[in-house]
NUVEXRO-731376 format. One record per residue (C-alpha): residue number from 0; x, y, z. Coordinates in pm, whole numbers. Layout:
N
[NUM [X Y Z]]
...
This chain:
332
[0 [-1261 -1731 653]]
[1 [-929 -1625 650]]
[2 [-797 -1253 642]]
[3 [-499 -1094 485]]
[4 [-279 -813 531]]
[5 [-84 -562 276]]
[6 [246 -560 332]]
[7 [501 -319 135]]
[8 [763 -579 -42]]
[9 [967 -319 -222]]
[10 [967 40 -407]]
[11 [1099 131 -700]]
[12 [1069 431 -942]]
[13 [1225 610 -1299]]
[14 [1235 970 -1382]]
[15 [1336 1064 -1795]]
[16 [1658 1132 -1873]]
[17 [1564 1553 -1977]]
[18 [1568 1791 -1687]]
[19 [1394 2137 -1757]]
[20 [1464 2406 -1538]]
[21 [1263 2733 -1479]]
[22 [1539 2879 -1691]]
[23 [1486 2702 -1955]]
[24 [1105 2742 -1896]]
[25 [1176 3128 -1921]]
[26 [1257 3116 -2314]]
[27 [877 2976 -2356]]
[28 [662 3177 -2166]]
[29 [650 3503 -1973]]
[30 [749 3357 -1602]]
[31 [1064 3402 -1412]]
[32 [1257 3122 -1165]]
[33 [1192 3352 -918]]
[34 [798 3343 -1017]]
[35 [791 2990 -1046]]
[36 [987 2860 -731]]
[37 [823 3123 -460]]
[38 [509 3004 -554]]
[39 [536 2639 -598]]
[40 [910 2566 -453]]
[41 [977 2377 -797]]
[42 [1303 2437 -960]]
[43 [1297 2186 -1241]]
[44 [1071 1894 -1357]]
[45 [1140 1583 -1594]]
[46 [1029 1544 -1950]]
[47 [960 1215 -2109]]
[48 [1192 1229 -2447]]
[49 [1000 1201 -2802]]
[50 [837 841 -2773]]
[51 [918 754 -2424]]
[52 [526 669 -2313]]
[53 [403 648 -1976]]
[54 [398 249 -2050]]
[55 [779 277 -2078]]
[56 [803 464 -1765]]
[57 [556 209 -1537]]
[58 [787 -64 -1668]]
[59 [1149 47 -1548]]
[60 [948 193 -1212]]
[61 [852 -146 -1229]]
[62 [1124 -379 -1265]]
[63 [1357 -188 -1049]]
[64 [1091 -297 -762]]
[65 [1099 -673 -884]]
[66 [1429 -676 -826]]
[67 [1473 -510 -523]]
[68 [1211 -747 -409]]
[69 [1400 -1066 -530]]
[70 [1061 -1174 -709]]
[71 [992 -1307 -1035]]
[72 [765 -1085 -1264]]
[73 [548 -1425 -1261]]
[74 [500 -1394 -882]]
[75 [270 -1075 -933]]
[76 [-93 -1207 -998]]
[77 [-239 -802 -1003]]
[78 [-90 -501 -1183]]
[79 [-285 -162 -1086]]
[80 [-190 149 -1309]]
[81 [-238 476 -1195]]
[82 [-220 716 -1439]]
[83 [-434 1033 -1605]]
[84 [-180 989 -1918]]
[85 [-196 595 -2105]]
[86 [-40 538 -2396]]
[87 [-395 505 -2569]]
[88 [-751 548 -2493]]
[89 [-751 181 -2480]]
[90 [-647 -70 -2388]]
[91 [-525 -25 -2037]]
[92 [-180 71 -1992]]
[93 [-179 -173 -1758]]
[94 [-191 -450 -1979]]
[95 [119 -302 -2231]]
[96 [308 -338 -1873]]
[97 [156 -667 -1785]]
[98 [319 -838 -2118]]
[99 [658 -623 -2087]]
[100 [690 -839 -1766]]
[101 [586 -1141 -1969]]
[102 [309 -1178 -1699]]
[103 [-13 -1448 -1885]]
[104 [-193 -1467 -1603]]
[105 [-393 -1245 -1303]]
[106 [-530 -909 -1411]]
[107 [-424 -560 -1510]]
[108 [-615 -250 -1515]]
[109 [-587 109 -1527]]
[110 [-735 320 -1235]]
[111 [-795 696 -1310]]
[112 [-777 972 -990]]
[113 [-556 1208 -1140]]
[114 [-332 1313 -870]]
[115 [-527 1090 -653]]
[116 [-458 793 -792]]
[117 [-184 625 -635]]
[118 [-356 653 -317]]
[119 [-703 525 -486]]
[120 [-443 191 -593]]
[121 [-286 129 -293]]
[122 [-629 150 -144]]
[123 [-777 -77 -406]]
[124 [-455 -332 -398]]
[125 [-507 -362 -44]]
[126 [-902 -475 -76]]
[127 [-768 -745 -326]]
[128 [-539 -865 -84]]
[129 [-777 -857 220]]
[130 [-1020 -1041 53]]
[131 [-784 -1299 -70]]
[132 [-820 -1201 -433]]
[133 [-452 -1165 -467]]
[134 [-178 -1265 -332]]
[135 [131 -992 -489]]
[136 [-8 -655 -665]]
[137 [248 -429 -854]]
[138 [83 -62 -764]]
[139 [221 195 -1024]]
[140 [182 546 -1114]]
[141 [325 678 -1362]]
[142 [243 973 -1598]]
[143 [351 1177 -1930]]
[144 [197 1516 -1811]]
[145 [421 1686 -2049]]
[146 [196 1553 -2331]]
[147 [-170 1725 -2180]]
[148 [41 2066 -2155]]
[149 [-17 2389 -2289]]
[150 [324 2499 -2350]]
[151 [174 2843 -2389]]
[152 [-10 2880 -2070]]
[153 [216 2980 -1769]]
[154 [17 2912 -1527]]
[155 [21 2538 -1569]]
[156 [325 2446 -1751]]
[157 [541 2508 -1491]]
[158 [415 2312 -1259]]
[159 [388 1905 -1405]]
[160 [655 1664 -1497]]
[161 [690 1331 -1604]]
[162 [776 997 -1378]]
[163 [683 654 -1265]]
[164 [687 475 -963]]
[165 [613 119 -810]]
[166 [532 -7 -516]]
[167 [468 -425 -443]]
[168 [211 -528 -167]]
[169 [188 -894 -68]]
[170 [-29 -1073 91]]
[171 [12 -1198 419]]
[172 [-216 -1385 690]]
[173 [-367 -1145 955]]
[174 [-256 -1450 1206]]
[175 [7 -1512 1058]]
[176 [361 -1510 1089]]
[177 [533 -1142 1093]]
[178 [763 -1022 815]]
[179 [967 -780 1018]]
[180 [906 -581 1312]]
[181 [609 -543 1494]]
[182 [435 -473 1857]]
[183 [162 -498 2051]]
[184 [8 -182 1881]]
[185 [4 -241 1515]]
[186 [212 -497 1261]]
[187 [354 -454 947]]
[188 [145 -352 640]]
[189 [-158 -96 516]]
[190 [-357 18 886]]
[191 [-629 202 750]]
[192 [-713 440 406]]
[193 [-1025 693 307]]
[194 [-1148 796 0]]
[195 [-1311 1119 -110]]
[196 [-1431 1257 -385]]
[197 [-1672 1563 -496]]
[198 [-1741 1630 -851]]
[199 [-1905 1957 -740]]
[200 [-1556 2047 -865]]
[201 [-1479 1889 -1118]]
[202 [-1430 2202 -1358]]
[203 [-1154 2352 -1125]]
[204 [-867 2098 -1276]]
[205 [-973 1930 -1583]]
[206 [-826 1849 -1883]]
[207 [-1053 2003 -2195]]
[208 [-1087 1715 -2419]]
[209 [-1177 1372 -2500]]
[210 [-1296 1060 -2687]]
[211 [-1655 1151 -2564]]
[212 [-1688 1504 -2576]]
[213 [-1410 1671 -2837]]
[214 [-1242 1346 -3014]]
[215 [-872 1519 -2903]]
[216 [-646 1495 -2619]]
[217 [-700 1817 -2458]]
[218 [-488 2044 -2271]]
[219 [-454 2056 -1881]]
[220 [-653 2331 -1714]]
[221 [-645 2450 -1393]]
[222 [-818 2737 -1134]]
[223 [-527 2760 -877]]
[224 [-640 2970 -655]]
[225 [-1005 2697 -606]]
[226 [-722 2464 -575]]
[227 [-503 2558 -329]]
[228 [-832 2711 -109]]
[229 [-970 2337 -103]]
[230 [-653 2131 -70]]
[231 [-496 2171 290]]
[232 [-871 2175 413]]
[233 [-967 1814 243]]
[234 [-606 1667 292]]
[235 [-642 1754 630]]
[236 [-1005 1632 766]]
[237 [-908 1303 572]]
[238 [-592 1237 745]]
[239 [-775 1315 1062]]
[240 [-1023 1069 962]]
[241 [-738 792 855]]
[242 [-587 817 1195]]
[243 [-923 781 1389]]
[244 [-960 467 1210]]
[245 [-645 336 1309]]
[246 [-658 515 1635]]
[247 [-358 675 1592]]
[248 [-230 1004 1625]]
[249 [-14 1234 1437]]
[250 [263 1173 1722]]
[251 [253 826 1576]]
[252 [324 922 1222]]
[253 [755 910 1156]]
[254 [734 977 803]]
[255 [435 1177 581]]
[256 [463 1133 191]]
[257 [242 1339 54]]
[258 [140 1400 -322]]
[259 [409 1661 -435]]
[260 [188 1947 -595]]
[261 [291 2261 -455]]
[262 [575 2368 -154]]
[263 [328 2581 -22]]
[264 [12 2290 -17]]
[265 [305 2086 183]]
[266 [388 2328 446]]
[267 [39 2436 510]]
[268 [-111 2108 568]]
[269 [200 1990 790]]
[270 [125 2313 1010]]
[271 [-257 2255 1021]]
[272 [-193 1862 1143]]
[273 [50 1937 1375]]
[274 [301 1777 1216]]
[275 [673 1876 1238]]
[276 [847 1951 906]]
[277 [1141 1736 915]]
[278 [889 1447 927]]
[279 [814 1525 529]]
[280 [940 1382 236]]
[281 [939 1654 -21]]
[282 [1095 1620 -352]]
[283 [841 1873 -568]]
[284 [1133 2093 -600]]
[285 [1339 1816 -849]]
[286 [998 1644 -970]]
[287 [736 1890 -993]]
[288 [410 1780 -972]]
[289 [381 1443 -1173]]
[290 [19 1391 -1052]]
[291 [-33 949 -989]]
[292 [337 941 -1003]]
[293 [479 1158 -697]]
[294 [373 966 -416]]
[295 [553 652 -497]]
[296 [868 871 -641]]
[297 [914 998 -312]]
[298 [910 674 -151]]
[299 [1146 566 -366]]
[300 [1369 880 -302]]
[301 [1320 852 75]]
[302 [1421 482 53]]
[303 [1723 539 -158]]
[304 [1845 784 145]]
[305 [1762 530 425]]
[306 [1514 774 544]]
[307 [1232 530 576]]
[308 [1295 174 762]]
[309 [1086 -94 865]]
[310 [910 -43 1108]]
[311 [826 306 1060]]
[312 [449 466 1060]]
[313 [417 611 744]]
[314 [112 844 588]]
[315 [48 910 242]]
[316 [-200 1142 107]]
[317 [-251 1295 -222]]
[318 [-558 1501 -376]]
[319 [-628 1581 -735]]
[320 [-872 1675 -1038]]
[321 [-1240 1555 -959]]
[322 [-1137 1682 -662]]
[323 [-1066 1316 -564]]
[324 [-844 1337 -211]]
[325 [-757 1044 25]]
[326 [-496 878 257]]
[327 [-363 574 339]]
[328 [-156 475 621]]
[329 [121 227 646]]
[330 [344 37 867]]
[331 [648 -14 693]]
């Protein structure tokens, strides 16, 4: 039986048009910049304009990844949606996208990690493509956070924005010919991933409604302080875990993308892997935290500066409400 190998084709992402600073978040609620950007490092966030759904944002993320790709909307046989925010309760997202593209055939689906969720795609994409299920997956995350908000509540509003971004994995035979770079240690494409979850803590960032349990939307909640005391620890041991896998080392990592919650989540866990600083992509301080949506924003960002190049050993990691918490590691 044949196997298969992920390999990144392109990136491409789409933030809304409205920037809102902590100024501006200053006339709503009792919080300062100040406040706001020691404690999280953000200094503004993007807002999704009145009918702009997450649907609309996945698309442009989308197509801006076709084409940098040279592909045909037709070539993509899988569309994974990562998102905490559809457009309805059903159907999938995924599937609004899917005939945007004017896509008839394959599958499209909505996956649901929160924060997590890019990572729980990419991870998922890649099985399809291992397996031989699929042969080009369009990986998106993309999110209205805006729209689960309390506007009144200052400890959460000031932290989530709106966004989209795309990333396409092909297949391509493990035996096969190389697209790219490679050596005698590792070629091109996804190396190795983990997934966690515990729903111990599930009641730590939740949103508190639902078809099921309220019939509403709900409003984000959040216990930072649970949080931040779980995150670098999790991000961590499953990063350590990726790079066993691979067996790799954090020497070997030129670029880590991580989810873009918090400055201070960044710094901690780059300091507790060993990782130097200049070897992160950050862009929470423009972005905020759009939850399924920063990862592949700030691989889009990163390769709109030339920062990331084939070749390089990437790691992405993210965790988020459930907790759900994972990495996945790439060669570009």
């Amino acid at each position: 039986m044949s196997s298969f190998r992920s390999v990144v084709r392109a990136v491409g992402g789409y933030l809304p048009e409205k920037i809102v600073t902590n100024e501006d978040l200053e006339k709503l609620v009792d919080t300062s910049d100040s406040w706001i950007e020691e404690r999280t490092g953000i200094k503004e966030r993007r807002i999704a304009a009145e009918g702009e759904l997450t649907s609309n944002l996945g698309l442009k993320a989308a197509r801006q990844a076709l084409e940098r790709a040279g592909m045909d909307a037709t070539e993509i046989d899988l569309i994974i949606l990562a998102t905490s925010t559809p457009d309805n309760t059903f159907p999938a997202t995924a599937v609004t996208i899917q005939a945007e593209l004017g896509i008839t055939s394959g599958a499209a689906f909505d996956l649901q990690a929160v924060c997590s969720g890019f990572v729980f795609a990419m991870t998922t994409a890649d099985q399809y493509i291992r397996t031989g299920q699929a042969k080009n997956v369009l990986v998106i995350g993309a999110e209205t956070f805006s729209r689960i908000l309390d506007w009144e509540d200052r400890t959460t509003c000031v932290l989530f924005g709106d966004g989209a971004g795309a990333v396409i994995l092909s297949s391509v035979p493990e035996d096969g010919p190389e697209l790219g770079m490679e050596d005698s240690k590792t070629k091109r494409g996804i190396i190795a991933s983990r997934l966690r979850s515990d729903g111990r803590y599930r009641d730590k960032l939740y949103v508190d409604g639902g078809p099921s349990s309220t019939q509403t939307t709900g409003f984000l909640r959040m216990h930072g302080r649970e949080v931040f005391r779980h995150a670098v620890t999790n991000i961590s041991d499953v990063i350590e875990e990726t790079l066993e896998t691979a067996n790799l080392s954090i020497d070997d990592i030129d670029w880590f993308v991580p989810h873009q919650a918090n400055e201070r989540i960044l710094v901690g866990t780059a300091k507790k892997i060993g990782l130097p600083f200049e070897k992160v992509i950050m862009t929470v301080a423009r972005h905020g935290n759009t939850s399924a949506a920063s990862i592949p924003l700030a691989l889009n960002e990163a390769h709109e500066a030339g920062k990331i190049k084939p070749g390089d050993m990437v790691l992405l990691e993210a965790m988020g409400g459930g907790f759900t918490w994972g990495a996945v590691l790439v060669k570009w």
